[in-house]
C-alpha positions as CSV (number, residue, x, y, z in Angstrom):
1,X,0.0,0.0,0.0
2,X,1.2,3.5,-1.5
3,X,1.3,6.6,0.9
4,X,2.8,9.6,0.9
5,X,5.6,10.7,-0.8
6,X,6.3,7.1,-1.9
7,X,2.7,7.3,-3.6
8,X,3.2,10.3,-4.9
9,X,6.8,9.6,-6.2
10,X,5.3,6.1,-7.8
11,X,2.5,8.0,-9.3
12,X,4.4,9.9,-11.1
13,X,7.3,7.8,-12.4
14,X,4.1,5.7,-13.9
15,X,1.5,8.2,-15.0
16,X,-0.5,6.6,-12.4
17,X,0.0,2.8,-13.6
18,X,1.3,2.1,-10.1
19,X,-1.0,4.7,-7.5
20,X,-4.2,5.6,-9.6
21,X,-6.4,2.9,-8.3
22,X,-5.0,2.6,-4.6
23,X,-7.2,0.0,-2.8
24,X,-9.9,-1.2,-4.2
25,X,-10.5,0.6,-6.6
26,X,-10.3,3.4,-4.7
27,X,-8.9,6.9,-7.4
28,X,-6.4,8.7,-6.7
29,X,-4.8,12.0,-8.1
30,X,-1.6,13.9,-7.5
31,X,-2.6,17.7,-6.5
32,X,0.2,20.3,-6.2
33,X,-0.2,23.2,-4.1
34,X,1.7,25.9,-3.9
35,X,3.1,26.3,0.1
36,X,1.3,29.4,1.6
37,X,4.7,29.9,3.7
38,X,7.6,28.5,1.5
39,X,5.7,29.4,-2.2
40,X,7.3,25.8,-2.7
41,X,5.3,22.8,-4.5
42,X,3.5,20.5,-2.4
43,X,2.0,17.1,-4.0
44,X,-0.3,15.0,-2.3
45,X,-1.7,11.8,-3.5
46,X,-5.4,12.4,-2.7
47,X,-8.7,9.9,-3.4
48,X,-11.2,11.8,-6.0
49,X,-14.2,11.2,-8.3
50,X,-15.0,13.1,-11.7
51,X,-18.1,15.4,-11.7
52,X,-18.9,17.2,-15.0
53,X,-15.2,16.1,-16.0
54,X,-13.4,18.0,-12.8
55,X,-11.9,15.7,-10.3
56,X,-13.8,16.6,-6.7
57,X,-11.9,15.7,-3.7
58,X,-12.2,16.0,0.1
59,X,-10.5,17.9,3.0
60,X,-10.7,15.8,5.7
61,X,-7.2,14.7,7.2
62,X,-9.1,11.7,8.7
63,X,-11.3,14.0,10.8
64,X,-9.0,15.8,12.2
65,X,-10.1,19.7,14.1
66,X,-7.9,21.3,11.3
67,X,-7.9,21.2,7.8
68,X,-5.1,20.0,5.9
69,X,-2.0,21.7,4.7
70,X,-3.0,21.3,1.0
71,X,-6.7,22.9,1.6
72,X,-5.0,25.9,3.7
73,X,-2.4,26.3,0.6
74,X,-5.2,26.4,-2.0
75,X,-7.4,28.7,0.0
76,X,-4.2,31.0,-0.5
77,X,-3.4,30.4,-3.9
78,X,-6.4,28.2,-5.7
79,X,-4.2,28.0,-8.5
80,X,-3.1,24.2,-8.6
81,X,-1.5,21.5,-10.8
82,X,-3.7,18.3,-10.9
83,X,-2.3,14.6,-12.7
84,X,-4.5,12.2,-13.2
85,X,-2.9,8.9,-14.7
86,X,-1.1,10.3,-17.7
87,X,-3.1,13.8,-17.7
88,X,-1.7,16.9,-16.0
89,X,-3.1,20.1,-16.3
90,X,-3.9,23.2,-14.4
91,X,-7.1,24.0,-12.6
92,X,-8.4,26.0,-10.0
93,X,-9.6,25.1,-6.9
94,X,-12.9,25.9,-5.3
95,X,-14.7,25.0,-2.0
96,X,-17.9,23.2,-3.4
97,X,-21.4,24.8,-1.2
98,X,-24.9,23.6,-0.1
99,X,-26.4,21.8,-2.4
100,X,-23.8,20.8,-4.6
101,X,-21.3,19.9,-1.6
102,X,-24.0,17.5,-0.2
103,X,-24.2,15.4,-4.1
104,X,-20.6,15.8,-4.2
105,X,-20.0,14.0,-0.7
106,X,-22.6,11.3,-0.9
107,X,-20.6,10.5,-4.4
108,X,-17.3,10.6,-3.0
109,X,-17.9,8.4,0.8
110,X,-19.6,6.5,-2.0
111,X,-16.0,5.3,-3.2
112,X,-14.4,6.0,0.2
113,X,-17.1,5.4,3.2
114,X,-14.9,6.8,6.1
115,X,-15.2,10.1,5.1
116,X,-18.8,9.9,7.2
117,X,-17.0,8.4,9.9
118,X,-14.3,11.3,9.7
119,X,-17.3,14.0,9.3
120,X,-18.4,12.2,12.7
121,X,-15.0,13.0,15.0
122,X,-14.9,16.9,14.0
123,X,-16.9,19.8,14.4
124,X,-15.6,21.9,11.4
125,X,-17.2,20.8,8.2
126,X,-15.2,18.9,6.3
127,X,-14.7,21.0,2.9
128,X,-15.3,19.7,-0.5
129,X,-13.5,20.8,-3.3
130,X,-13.8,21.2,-7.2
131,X,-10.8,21.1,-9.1
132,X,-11.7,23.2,-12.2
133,X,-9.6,23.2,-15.4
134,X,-8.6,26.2,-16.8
C-alpha cells in the first residue's frame, strides 16, 4: 500500500500505472499546491471522483479539528496543478457549497465510506473541493 511521498513519487514515475487505483478501486490523483509559507510545490496523493469532468476531492485529514495543509495552501493560492494517470493540467480550486457539496459528498464516501466516519469525530465541516480546469 502507497502513501505519501512514496505514492506520490510512484504516481508519477508511472503516469499513475502504479497509485491511480489505490485499494480497491479506490482513485487517486496527484494535487500540487503551492506552500502558503515556503511558495514551494507541495504534492499529495489524494482519493477523487470526476463530476462534470473536474476531479472533486475531500479535506478531511481523517477527521481531524484542522484542515489540511493542502486545503490551507489552495485557500491561499487556488491555483493548482492536478495529474490524473497520464493527464496533467492546471485548474483552479474551489470549495464546493450547499447543495452541490451534499451530491458531491454522498458521491465521494460513495467510493471511500470513512469520510462519514471522519465527518463524525470533528466539528468543522469537512470541505469539498472542485478542481476546475482552466
Amino acid at each position: 500500500m502507497l502513501f505519501g511521498d512514496e505514492h506520490v513519487r510512484r504516481y508519477e514515475e508511472t503516469d499513475g500505472e502504479v497509485g491511480h487505483d489505490w485499494q480497491d478501486g479506490v482513485p487517486t490523483l496527484v494535487l500540487t499546491t503551492k506552500g502558503r509559507k515556503t511558495g514551494q510545490d507541495r504534492k499529495f496523493a489524494l482519493i477523487y471522483q470526476e463530476d462534470d469532468g473536474n476531479p472533486v476531492i475531500v479535506a478531511s485529514k481523517g477527521g481531524a479539528e484542522n484542515h489540511p495543509g493542502w486545503y490551507l495552501n489552495l485557500q491561499d493560492n487556488p491555483e493548482v496543478r492536478v495529474q490524473v494517470r497520464a493527464d496533467k493540467f492546471a485548474a483552479r480550486a474551489r470549495t464546493a457549497t450547499g447543495e452541490e457539496r451534499a451530491r458531491l459528498w454522498d458521491k465521494l464516501a460513495a467510493v471511500w465510506p470513512a469520510y462519514n466516519d471522519y465527518q463524525k469525530k470533528t466539528d468543522r465541516e469537512i470541505p469539498v473541493v472542485v478542481l476546475e480546469r482552466v
